[in-house]
C-alpha positions in Angstrom: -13.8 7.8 1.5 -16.6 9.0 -1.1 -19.1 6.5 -0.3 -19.9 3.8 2.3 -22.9 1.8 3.1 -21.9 2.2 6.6 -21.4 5.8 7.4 -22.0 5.5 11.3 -18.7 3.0 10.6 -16.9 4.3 8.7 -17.7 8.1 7.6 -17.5 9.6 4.0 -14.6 12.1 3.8 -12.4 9.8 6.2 -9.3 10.0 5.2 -6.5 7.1 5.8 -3.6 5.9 4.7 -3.1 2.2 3.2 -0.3 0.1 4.8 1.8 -0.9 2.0 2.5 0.1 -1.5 1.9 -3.3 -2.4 -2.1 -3.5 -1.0 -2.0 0.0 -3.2 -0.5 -1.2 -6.2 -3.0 -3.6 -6.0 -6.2 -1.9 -5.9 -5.2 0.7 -8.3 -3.7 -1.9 -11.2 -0.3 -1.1 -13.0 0.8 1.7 -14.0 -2.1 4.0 -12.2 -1.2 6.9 -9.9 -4.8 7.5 -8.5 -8.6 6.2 -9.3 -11.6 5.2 -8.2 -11.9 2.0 -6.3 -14.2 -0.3 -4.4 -13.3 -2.1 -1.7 -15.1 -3.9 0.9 -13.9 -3.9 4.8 -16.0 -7.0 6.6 -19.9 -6.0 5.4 -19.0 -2.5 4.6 -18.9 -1.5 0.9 -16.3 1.7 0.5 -15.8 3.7 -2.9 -12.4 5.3 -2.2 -10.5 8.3 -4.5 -6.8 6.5 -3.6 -3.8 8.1 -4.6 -0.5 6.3 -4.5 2.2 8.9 -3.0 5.9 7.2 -3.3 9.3 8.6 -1.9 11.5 11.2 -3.4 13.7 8.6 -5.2 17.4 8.7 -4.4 20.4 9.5 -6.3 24.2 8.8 -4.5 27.0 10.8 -6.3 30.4 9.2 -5.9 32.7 12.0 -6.9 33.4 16.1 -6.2 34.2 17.5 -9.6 32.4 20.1 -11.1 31.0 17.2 -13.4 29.0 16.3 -10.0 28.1 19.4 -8.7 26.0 20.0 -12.0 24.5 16.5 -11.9 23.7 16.9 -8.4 22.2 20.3 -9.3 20.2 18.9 -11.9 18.8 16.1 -9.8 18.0 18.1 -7.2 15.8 20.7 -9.6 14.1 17.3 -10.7 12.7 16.2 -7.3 15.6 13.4 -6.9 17.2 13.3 -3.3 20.8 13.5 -3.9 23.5 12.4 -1.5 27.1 12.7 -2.5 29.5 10.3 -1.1 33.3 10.5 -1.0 36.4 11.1 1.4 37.5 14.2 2.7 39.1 16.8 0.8 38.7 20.3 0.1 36.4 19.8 -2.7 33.6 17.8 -0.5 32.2 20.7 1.2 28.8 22.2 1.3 29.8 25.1 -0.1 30.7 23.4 -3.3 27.7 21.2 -3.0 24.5 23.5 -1.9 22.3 21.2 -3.4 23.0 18.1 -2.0 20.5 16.8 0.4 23.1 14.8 2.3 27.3 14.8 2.4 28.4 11.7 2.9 32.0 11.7 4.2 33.7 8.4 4.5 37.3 7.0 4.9 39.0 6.7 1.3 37.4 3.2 -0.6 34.9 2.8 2.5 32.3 3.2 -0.3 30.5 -0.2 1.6 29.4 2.4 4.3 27.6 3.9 2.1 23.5 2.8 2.0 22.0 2.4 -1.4 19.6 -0.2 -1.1 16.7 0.9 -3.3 18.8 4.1 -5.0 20.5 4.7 -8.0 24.4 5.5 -8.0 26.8 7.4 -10.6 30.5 6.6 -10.0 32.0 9.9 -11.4 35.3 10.3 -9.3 37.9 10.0 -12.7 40.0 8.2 -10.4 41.0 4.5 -11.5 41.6 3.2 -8.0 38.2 5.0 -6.3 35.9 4.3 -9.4 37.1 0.5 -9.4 36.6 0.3 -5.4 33.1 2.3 -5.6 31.5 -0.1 -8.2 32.7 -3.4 -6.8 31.0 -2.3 -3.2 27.9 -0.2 -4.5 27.2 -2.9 -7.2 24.8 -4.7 -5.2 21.6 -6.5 -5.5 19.7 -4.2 -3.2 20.8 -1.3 -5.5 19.0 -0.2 -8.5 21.2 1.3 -11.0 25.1 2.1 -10.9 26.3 4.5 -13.6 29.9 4.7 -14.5 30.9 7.7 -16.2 34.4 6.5 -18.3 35.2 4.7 -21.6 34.5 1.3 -22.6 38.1 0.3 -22.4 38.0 2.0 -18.4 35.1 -0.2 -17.4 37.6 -3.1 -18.4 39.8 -2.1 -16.2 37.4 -1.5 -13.6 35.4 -5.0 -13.9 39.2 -6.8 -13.1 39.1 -8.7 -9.8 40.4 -7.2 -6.8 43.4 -8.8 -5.4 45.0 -7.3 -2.1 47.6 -9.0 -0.1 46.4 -11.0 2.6 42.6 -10.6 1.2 40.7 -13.0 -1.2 40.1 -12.1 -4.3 36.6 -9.8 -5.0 35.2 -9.7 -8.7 31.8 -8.5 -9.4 28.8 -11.1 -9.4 28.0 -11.7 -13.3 24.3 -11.8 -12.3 24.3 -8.2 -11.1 26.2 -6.5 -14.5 22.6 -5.5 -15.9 22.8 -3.0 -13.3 25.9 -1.7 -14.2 25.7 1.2 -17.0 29.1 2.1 -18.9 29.3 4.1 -20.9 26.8 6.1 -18.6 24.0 8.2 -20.7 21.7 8.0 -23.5 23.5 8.8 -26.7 22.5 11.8 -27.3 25.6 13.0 -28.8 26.5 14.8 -25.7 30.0 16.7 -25.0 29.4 19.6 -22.9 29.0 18.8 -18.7 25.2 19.6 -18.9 24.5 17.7 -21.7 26.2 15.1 -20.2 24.9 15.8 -16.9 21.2 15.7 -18.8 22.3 12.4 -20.8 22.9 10.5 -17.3 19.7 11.5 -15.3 17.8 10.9 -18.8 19.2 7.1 -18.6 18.4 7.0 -15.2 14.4 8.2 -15.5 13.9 5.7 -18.1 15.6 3.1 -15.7 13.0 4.0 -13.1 10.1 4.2 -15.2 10.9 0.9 -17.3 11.7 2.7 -20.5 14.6 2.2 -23.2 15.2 5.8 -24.3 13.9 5.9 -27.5 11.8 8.1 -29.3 8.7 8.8 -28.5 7.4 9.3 -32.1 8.4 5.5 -32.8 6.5 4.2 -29.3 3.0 2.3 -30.1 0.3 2.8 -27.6 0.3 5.8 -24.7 3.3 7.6 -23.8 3.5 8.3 -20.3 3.1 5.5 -17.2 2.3 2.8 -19.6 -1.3 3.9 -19.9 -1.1 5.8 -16.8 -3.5 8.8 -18.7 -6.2 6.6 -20.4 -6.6 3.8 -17.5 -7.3 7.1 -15.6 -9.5 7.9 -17.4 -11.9 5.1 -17.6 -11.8 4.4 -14.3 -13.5 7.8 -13.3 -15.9 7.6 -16.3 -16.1 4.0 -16.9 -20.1 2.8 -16.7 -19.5 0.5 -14.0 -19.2 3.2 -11.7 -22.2 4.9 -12.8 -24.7 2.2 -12.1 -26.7 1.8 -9.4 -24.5 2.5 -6.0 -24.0 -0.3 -4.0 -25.1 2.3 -0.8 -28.0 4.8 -0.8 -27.2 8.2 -2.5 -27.7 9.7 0.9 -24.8 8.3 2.1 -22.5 10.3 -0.8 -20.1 13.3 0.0 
């Protein structure tokens, strides 16, 4: 709180936290990470400094190859909460995954055990059979984003219905392939595991911040949070919030 016309009420310098990204989101506009705000509780008038805080986002790895072990690495150095996911074997161990916030260990293709509502998934195991199983049960419309790392002609293969005996048939929902990414990456020309490792979570970031990828020499307007910077920016100097207070100076921090 930096100002309120009701200080016995509700003190400046309170501190409190709004229920609800969404009542957040709100007061702040699009694209804005903090600002001044008014707001009025009841007959109180309240200028607020608000700052939107959001969650670590999440990243599951499906897959134990050294491939994953520097994506996971990489995520991890970038803030990303990383869980990798797969069945037990010598390679899914902590020692080979240090970084790793969580290690998911699940029955071979029980990849529908595996939570990713809200998170964004690479499929990277290089097996046919586990890739296939991992996409058609992480593919989802609570997940975000599901990365396949594989050829064109693989993610054929991989988008074929599932037919076991004594099962009906599964086949992905055709309303939930824009989340599906294959090839997986930006084309950046990559070959080595870190630049390909780089290429995926460079996809992924423009996923999660709206982008496409391109160039930021060719993009009109500002470059970072769709105006994040300037709407900042006038909503601490704007005039508006230099005329007359709406509560006596006295009751200022």
């Amino acid at each position: 709180m930096i100002g309120s016309s009701d200080p016995a009420a509700v003190p400046p310098g309170t501190r409190r936290t709004l229920a609800g990204a969404a009542e957040a989101a709100g007061l702040l506009g699009a694209g804005r990470r903090a600002g001044l705000v008014r707001r009025t509780e009841g007959s109180t008038q309240l200028e607020l400094l608000l700052e939107r805080v959001a969650p670590r986002p999440e990243l599951v790895i499906v897959g134990v190859g050294d491939d994953a072990r520097l994506l996971c690495s990489l995520a991890r150095r970038l803030q990303w909460r990383v869980t990798v996911a797969y069945h037990a074997t010598g390679k899914a161990t902590r020692e080979r995954f240090p970084a790793a916030d969580e290690l998911q260990i699940i029955p071979r293709f029980a990849f529908e055990q595996v939570d990713v509502r809200g998170k964004y998934v690479v499929v990277m195991s290089h097996n046919l059979d586990l890739d296939r199983e991992a996409v058609h049960r992480m593919l989802t419309p609570e997940v975000k984003y599901v990365g396949l790392v594989g050829s064109s002609y693989r993610l054929k293969k991989i988008l074929e219905p599932i037919r076991q005996p004594g099962e009906p048939e599964r086949k992905i929902d055709p309303a939930l392939r824009d989340k599906l990414y294959s090839p997986v990456g930006l084309d950046i020309g990559a070959e080595t595991p870190e630049e390909i490792a780089m290429s995926i979570l460079a996809e992924i970031t423009a996923i999660k911040n709206g982008r496409s990828g391109g160039f930021l020499r060719d993009r009109k307007g500002a470059i970072r949070g769709g105006g994040t910077d300037a709407s900042l920016n006038a909503s601490t100097s704007s005039p508006s919030f230099l005329d007359e207070p709406a509560f006596p100076e006295s009751c200022r921090v």
